[in-house]
N, CA, C and O atoms as a DFTB+ gen file, in Angstrom:
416 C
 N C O
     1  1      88.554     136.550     176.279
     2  2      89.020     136.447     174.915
     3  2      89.027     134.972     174.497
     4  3      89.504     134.153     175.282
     5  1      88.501     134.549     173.242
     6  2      88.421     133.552     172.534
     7  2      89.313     133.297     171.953
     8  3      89.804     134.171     171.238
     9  1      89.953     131.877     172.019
    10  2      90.963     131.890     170.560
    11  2      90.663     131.577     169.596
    12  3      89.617     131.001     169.295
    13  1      91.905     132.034     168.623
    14  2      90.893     132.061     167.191
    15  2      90.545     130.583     166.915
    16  3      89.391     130.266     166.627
    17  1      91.617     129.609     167.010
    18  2      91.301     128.143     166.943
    19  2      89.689     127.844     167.176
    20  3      89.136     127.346     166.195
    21  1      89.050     128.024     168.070
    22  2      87.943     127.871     168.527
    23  2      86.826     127.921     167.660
    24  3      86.074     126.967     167.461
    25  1      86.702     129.275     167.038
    26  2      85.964     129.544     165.758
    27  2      85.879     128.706     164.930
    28  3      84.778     128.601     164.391
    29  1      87.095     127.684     164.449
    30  2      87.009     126.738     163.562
    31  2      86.297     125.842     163.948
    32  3      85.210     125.643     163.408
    33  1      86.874     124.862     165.282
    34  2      85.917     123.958     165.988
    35  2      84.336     124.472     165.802
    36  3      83.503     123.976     165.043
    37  1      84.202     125.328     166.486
    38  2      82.311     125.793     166.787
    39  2      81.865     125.733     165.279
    40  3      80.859     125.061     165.046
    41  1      82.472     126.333     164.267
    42  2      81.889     125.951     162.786
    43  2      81.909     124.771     162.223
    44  3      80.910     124.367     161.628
    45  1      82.966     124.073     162.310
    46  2      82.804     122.491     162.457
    47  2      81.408     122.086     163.228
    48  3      80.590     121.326     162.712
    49  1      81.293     122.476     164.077
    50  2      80.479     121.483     164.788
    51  2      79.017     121.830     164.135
    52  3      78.466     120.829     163.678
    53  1      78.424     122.810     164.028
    54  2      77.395     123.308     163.520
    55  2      77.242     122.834     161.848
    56  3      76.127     122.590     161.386
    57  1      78.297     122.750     161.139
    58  2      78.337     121.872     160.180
    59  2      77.712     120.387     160.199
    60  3      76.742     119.857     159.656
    61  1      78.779     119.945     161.126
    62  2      78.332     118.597     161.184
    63  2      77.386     118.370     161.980
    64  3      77.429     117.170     162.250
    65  1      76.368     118.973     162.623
    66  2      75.129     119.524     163.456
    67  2      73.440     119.403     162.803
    68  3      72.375     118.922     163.190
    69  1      74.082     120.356     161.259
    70  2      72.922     120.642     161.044
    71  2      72.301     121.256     161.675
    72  3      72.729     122.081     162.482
    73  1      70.731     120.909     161.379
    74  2      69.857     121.399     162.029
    75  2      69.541     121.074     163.642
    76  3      69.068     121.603     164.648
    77  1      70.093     119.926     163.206
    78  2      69.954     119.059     164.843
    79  2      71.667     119.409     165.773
    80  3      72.678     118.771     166.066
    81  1      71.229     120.559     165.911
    82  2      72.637     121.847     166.673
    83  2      72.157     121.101     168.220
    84  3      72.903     121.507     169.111
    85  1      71.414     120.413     168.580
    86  2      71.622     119.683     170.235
    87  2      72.583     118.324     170.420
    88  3      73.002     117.850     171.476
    89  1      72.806     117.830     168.994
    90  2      73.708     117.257     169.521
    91  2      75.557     117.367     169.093
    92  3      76.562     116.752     168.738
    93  1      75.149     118.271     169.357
    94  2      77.030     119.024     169.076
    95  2      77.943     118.460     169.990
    96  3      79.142     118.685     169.823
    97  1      77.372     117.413     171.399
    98  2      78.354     116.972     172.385
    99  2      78.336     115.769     171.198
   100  3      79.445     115.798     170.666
   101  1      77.742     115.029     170.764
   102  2      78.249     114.046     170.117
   103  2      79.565     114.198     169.147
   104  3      80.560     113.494     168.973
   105  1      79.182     115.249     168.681
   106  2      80.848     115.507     167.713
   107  2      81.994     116.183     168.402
   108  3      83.037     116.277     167.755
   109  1      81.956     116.681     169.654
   110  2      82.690     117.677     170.120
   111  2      84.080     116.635     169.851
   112  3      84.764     116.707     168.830
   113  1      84.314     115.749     170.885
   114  2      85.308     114.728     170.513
   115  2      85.872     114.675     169.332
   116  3      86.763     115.459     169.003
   117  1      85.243     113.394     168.279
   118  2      85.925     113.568     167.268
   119  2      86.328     115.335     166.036
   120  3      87.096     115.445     165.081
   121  1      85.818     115.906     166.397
   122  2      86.088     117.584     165.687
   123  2      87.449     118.096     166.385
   124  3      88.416     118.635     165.847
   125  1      87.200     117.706     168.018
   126  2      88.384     118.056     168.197
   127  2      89.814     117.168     168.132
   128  3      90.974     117.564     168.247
   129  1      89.379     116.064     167.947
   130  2      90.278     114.530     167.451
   131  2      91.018     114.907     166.371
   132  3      92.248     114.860     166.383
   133  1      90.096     115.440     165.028
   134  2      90.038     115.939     163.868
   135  2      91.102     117.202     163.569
   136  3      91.854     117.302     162.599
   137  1      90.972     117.965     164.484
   138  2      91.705     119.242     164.655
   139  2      92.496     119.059     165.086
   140  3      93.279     119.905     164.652
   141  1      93.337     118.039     166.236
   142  2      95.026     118.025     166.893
   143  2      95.207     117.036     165.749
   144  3      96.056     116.262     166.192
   145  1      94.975     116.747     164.876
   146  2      95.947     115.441     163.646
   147  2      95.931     116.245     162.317
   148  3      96.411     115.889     161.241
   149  1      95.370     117.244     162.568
   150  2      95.411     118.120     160.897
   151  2      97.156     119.282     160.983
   152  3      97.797     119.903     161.831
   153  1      97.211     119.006     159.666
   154  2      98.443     120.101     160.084
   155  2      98.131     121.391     159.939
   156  3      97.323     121.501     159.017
   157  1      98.411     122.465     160.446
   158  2      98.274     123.475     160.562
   159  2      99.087     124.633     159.519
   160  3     100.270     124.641     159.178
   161  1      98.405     125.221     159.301
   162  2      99.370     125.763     157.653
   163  2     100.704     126.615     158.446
   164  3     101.912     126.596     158.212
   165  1     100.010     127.242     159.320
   166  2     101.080     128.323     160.230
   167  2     102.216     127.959     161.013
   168  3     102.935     128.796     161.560
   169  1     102.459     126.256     161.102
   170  2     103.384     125.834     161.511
   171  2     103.934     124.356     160.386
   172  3     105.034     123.820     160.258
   173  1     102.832     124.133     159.847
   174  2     103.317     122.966     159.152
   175  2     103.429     121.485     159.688
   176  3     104.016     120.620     159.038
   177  1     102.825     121.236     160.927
   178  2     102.206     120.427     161.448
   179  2     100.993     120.914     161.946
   180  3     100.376     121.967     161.789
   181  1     100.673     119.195     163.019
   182  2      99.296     119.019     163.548
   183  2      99.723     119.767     165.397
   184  3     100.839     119.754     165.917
   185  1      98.881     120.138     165.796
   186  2      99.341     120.037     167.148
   187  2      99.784     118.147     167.706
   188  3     100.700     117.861     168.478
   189  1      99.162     117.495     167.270
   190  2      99.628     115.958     168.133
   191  2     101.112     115.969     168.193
   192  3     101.867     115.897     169.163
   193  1     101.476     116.138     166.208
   194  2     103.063     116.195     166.041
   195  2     103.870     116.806     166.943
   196  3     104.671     116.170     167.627
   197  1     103.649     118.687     167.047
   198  2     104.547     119.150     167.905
   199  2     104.266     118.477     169.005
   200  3     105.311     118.033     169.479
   201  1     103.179     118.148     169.738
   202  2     103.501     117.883     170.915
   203  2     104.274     116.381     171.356
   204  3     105.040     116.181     172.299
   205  1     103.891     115.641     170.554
   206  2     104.594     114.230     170.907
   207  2     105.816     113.697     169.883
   208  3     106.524     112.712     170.092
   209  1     105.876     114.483     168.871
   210  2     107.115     114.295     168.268
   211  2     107.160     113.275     167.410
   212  3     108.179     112.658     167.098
   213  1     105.968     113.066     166.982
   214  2     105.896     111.819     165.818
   215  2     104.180     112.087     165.430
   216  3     103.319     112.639     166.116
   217  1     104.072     111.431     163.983
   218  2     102.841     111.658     163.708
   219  2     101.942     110.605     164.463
   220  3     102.440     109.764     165.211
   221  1     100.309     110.720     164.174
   222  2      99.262     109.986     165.413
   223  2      99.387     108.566     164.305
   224  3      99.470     108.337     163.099
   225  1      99.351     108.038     165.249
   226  2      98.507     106.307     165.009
   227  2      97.181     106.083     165.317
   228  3      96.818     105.931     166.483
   229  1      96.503     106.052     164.476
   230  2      94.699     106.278     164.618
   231  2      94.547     104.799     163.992
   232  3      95.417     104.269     163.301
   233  1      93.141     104.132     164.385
   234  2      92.938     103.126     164.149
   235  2      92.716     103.176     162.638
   236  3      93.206     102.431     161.789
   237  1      92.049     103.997     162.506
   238  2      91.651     104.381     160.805
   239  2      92.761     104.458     159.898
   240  3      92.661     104.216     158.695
   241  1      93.714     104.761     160.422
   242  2      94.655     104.830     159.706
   243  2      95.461     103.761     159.560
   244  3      96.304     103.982     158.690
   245  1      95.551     102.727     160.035
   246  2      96.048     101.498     159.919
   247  2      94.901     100.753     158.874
   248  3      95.346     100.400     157.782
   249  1      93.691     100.540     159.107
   250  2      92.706      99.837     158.626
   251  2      92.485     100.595     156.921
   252  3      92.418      99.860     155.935
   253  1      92.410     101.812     156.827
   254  2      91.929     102.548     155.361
   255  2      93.328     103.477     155.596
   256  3      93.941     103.822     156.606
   257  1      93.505     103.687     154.249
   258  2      94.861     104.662     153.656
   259  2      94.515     105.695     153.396
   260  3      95.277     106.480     152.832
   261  1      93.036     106.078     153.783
   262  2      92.202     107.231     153.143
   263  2      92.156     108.494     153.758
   264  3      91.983     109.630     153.316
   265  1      92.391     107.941     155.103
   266  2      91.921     109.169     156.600
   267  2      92.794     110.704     156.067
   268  3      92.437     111.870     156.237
   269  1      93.706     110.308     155.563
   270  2      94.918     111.559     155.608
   271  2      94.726     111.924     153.771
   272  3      95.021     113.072     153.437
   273  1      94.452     111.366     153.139
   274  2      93.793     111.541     152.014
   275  2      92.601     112.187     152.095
   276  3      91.717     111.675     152.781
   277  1      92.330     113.591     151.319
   278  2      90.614     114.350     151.335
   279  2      90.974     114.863     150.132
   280  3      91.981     115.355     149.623
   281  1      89.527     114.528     149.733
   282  2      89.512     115.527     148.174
   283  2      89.790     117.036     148.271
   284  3      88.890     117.833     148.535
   285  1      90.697     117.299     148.114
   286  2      91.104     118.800     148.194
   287  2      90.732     119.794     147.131
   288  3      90.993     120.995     147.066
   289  1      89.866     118.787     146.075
   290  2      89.151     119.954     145.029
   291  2      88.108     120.460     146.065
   292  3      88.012     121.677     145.908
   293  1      87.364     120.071     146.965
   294  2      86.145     120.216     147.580
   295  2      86.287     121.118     148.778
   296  3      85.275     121.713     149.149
   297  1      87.559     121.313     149.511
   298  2      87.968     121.698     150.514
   299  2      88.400     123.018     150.831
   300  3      89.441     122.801     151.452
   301  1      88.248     124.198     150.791
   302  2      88.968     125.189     150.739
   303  2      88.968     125.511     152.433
   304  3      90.138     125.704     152.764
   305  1      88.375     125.588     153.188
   306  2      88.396     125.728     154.799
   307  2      88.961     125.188     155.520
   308  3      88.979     124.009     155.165
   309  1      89.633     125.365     156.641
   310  2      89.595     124.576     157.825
   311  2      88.815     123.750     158.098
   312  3      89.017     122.575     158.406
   313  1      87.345     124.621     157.949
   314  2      86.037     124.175     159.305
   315  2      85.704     122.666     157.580
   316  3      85.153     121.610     157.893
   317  1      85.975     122.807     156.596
   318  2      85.543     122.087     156.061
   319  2      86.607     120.351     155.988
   320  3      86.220     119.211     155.733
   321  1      87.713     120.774     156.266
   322  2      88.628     120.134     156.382
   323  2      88.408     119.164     157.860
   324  3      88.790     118.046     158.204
   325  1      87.799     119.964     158.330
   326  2      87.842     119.063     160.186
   327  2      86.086     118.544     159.374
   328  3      85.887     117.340     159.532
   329  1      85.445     118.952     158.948
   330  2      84.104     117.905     158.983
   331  2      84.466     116.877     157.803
   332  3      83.979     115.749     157.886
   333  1      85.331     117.206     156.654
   334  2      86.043     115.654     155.770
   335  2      86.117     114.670     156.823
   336  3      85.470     113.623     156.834
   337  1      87.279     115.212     158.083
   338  2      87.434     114.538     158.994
   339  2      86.953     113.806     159.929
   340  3      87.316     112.683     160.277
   341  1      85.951     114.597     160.421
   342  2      85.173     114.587     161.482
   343  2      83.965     113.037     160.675
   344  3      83.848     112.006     161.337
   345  1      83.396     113.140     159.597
   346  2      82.951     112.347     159.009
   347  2      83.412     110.492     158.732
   348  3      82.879     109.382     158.753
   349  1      84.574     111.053     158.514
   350  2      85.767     110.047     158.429
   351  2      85.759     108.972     159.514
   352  3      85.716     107.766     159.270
   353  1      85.815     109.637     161.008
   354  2      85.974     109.526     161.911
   355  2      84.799     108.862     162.587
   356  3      84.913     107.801     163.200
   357  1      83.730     109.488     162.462
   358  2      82.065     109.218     162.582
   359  2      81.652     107.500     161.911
   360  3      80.998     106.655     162.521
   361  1      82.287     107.339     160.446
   362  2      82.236     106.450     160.081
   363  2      82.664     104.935     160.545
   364  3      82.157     103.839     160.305
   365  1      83.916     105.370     161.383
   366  2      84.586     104.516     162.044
   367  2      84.170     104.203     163.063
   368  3      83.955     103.004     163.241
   369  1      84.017     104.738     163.661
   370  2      82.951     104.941     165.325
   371  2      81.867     103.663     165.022
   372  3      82.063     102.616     165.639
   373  1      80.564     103.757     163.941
   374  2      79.430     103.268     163.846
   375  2      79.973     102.423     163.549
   376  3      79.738     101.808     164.589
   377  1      80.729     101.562     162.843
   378  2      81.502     100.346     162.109
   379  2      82.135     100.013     163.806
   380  3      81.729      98.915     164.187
   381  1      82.762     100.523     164.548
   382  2      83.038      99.645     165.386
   383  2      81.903      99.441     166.692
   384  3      81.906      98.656     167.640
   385  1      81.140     100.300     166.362
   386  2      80.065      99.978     167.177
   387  2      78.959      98.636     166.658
   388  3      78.308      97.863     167.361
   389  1      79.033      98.708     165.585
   390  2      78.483      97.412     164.811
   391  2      79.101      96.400     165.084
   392  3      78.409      95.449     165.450
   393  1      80.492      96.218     165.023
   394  2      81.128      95.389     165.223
   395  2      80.866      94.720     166.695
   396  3      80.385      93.598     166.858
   397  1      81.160      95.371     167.455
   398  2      80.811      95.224     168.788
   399  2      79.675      94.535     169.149
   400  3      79.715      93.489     169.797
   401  1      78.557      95.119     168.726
   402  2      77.099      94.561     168.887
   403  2      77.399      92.837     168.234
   404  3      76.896      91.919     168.882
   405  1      78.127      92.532     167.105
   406  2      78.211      91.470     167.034
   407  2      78.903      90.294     167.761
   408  3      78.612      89.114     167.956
   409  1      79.878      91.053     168.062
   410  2      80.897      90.054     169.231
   411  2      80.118      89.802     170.817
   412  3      80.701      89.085     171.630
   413  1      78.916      90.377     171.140
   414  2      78.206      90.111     172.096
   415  2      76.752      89.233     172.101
   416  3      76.147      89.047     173.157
C-alpha cells in the first residue's frame, strides 16, 4: 500500500520533469524539501513544524521574502503548489551554484 502523500510527490515530479521524466532524481530532493515546509490543510501545518516545533529556516527565506509567498490565483493543487516550490527552490540551487563557481 502506497500513501496517499506519495501521489502528490510522483505528480510533482513529472511536472517538474517534463518530458525529460529521467531526471526526476534531480528534483526528488527539493519536491520533497518542498513538501515537509508546506502546510498541510488537514492539520494546518507543514510536517517540519509538527515535527520540530518551530517553523524551517531555509536559506531562501532569509535572502527573498517570496519563498512562502505563491500566487495563489494560479494554484489550486498540491502537486502544483510543491512545483511553485520546487521551482523556487531550483532557482536557488543554480544561483548558489554560480556563486560558487565564482569564489573558486
Amino acid at each position: 500500500m502506497v500513501e496517499r502523500g506519495h501521489k502528490q510527490l510522483k505528480d510533482a515530479l513529472v511536472k517538474m520533469c517534463g518530458e525529460s521524466g529521467g531526471k526526476w532524481k534531480n528534483y526528488l530532493p527539493l519536491v520533497t524539501l518542498a513538501d515537509r515546509v508546506s502546510i498541510k490543510r488537514s492539520t494546518g501545518f507543514s510536517p517540519f513544524e509538527l515535527q520540530f516545533g518551530q517553523l524551517p529556516v531555509l536559506q531562501i527565506g532569509i535572502e527573498t521574502k517570496t519563498f512562502l509567498a505563491v500566487e495563489w490565483q494560479t494554484i489550486s493543487t498540491t502537486e502544483e503548489l510543491l512545483q511553485a516550490r520546487t521551482k523556487k527552490l531550483k532557482g536557488k540551487k543554480q544561483k548558489n551554484s554560480k556563486n560558487q563557481g565564482r569564489t573558486q
